[in-house]
C-alpha positions, -999 to +999 in steps of 0.1 A: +328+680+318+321+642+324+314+632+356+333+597+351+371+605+342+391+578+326+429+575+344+448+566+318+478+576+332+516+557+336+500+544+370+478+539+390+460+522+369+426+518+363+414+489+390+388+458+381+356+453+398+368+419+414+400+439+427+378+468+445+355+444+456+387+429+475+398+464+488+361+472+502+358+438+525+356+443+562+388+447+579+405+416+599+432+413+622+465+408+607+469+378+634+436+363+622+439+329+607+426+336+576+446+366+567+477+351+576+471+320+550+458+348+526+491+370+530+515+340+529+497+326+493+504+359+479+539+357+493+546+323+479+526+329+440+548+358+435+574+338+446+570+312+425+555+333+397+589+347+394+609+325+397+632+339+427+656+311+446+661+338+479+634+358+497+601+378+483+590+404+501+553+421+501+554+452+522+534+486+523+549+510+510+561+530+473+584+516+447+610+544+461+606+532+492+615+494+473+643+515+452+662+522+485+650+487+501+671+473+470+703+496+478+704+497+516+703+458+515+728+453+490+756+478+498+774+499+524+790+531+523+818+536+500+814+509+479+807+515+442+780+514+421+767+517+381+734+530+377+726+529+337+699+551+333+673+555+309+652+588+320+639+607+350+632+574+373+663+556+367+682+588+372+665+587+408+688+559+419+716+582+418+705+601+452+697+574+467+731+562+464+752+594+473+731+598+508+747+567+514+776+575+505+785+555+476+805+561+448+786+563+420+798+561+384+766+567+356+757+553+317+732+572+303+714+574+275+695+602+252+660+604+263+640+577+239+671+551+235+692+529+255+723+525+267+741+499+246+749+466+260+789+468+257+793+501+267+776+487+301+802+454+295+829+475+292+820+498+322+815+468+343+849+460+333+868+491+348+864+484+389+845+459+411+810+470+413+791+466+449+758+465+425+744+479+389+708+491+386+685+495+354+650+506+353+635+481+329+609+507+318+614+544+325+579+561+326+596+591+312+608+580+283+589+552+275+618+531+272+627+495+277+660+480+288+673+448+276+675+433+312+678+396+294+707+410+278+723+425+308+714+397+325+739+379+306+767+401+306+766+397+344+773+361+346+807+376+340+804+399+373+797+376+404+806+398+427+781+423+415+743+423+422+721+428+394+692+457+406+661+457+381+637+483+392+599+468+375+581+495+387+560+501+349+572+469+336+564+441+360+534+416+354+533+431+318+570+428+305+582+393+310+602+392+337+620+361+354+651+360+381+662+330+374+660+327+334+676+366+336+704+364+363+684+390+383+695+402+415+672+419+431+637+431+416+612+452+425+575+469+418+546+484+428+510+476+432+496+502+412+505+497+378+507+463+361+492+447+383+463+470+386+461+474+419+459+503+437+488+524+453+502+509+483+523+476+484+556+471+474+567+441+459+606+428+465+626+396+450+657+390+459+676+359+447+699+339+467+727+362+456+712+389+469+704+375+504+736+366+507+749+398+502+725+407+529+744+385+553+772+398+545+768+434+557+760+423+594+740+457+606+728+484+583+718+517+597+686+512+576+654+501+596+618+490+582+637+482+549+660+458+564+658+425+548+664+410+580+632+428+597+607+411+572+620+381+568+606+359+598+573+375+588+573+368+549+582+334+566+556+330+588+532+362+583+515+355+617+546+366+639+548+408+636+574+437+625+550+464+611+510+466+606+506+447+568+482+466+541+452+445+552+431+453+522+457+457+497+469+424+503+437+408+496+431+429+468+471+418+448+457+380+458+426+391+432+451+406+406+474+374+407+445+350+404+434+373+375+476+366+363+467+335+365+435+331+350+450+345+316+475+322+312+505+334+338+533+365+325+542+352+291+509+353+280+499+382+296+529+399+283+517+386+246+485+404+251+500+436+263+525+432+234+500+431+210+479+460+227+509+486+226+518+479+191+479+486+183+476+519+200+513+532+191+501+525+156+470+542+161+485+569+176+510+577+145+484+576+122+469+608+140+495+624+134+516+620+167+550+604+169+564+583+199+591+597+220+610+561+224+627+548+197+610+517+178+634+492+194+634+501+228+594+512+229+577+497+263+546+480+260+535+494+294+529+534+287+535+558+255+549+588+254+537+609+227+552+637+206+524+662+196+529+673+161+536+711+154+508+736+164+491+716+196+495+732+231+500+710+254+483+721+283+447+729+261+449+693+249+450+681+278+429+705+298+406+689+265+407+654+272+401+664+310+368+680+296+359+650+275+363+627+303+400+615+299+433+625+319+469+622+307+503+628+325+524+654+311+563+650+299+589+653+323+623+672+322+633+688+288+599+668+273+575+691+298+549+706+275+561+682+243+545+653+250+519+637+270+522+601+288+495+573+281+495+542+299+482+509+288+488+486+310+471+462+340+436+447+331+422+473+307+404+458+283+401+468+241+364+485+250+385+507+274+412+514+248+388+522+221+368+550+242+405+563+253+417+571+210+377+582+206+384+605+234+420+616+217+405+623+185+374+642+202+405+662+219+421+666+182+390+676+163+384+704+193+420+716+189+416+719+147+437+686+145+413+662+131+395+661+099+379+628+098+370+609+135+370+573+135+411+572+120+428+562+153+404+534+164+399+523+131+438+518+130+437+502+164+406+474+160+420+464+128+455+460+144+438+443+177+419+420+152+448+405+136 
């Protein structure tokens, strides 16, 4: 077995030297100086990066944690809400929202395609929604939502705040509040943005905020809006200990956003990387679980063709110094989940389809090596 294993994985994803370099500095006080000017720059890029007109908010914690940071600030018991659902993650929201005890009505799609846009139009239509969410990508499915085009039909639904959960999609997928009629959106650290687990990442518009005022006091605690705001304002007054570290080490992975050219470029390149290893990935012999139109450019979840078990490929790929996440829900043992997304690089990509042939040819899968990344420079070179 390698001693090195490649995570290649839907998140976390593998991290930069310049990022870990950031995570192993020597602590400082969250009330020194320099910190607070560090934390508030992140703040404000992200801020400005993505175009929100309300409040962003960098806390520690999971993009669950941010999922019911999104509901508790935007609704209150027994108001409604339309969750359109594309897989295992979005279908998460739905919990959240019955413990608080909203009445939840539910779009959803096959696994691999999405719900169509005026089947959401229409739904909207029936009742006054409190708040709709969509995951943009769902990590079980490999699916991506139209949120542009949602984003539209909700200039129709003032009353109603638009939820986009980023968790695999920000920072890769173009993303923008303002040019999208987003709500509220929200990520983690750990995937993107290549950083590791440990922040979340919240936006919410002026819409959204407002909203927030609107509830006066919500049971909720640390994911009250109204907790974090004086510090995202001014992050030298205090609510809860900030991620020190991790904060220094998302200032690295935005000035590395930056450095490339800002999210529509970097979305360009991650375009053009997916397309390259879906292609490769079909020419072994796999198919994709998500449905051409709707594929995500973050992760790819892969159909193994007729005669592979799943758990000796990937026990394979383990051995050959490469790990894989398995499918979820009726796709368990079916499939396995790649991610390609954060600051990998095409040297990384092309040792990850060597190590998926090696995996094929040890399996009885392969005939000739050097297919898949073959497939994949030639794409990457075009």
């Amino acid at each position: 077995m390698s001693k090195k294993t490649m995570v290649a994985i839907p998140g976390p994803t593998p991290v930069v030297e310049s990022i870990k370099n950031e995570m192993a500095r020597d602590i400082q006080a969250f009330g020194d100086p320099r910190f607070v000017q560090d934390y508030k720059s992140v703040i404000d890029d992200l801020h400005n990066m993505f175009a929100c007109d309300g409040k962003t908010f960098v806390i520690a914690g999971t993009g669950t944690l941010a999922m019911e940071m999104s509901i508790a600030n935007s609704t209150k018991t027994g108001d409604n809400v339309l969750i359109v659902t594309h897989g295992f993650f979005g279908d998460r929201f739905i919990e959240i929202c019955e413990r608080k005890g909203l009445h939840v009505d539910i779009l959803k799609s096959e696994w691999g395609k999405t719900v169509p846009l005026d089947e959401i139009e229409t739904k909207l239509k029936e009742k006054n929604y409190a708040a709709i969410t969509v995951s943009h990508v769902d990590t079980s499915t490999g699916v991506v939502a139209d949120i542009a085009g949602i984003g539209e039909i909700m200039t129709q639904f003032p009353n109603t705040v638009y939820i986009v959960d980023g968790v695999c999609s920000s920072a890769a997928h173009y993303e923008n509040l303002t040019e999208m009629n987003i709500d509220i959106l929200f990520t983690g650290t750990q995937k993107s943005f290549g950083v590791c687990p440990g922040l979340l990442m919240l936006w919410a518009n002026k819409k959204a905020v407002a909203r927030r005022a609107e509830l006066g006091v919500i049971p909720e605690y640390y994911i009250d809006f109204d907790k974090w705001t004086p510090i995202m304002d001014d992050p030298s007054k205090y609510f809860a200990t900030p991620a020190v570290n991790l904060v220094w080490a998302l200032k690295e992975s935005i000035a590395l956003i930056k450095a490339e050219g800002g999210l529509k470029v970097r979305a360009e390149r991650h375009t053009k990387q997916a397309r390259a290893i879906q292609k490769a990935l079909e020419t072994l012999g796999f198919t994709l679980l998500a449905d051409r139109d709707c594929r995500a450019i973050t992760l790819s979840n892969v159909l193994y063709p007729e005669g592979i078990d799943d758990l000796e490929f990937r026990k394979t790929l383990i051995e050959n110094g490469m790990i894989v996440a398995p499918g979820l829900g009726a796709y368990a043992g079916k499939l396995f989940r790649m991610g390609h997304m954060g600051n990998i690089e095409v040297q990384d990509t092309v040792v990850a389809l060597a190590t998926i042939e090696r995996a094929l040819k040890k399996v009885g899968k392969l005939e000739k090596s050097g297919v898949g990344v073959g497939t994949y420079l030639d794409e990457i070179a075009k």
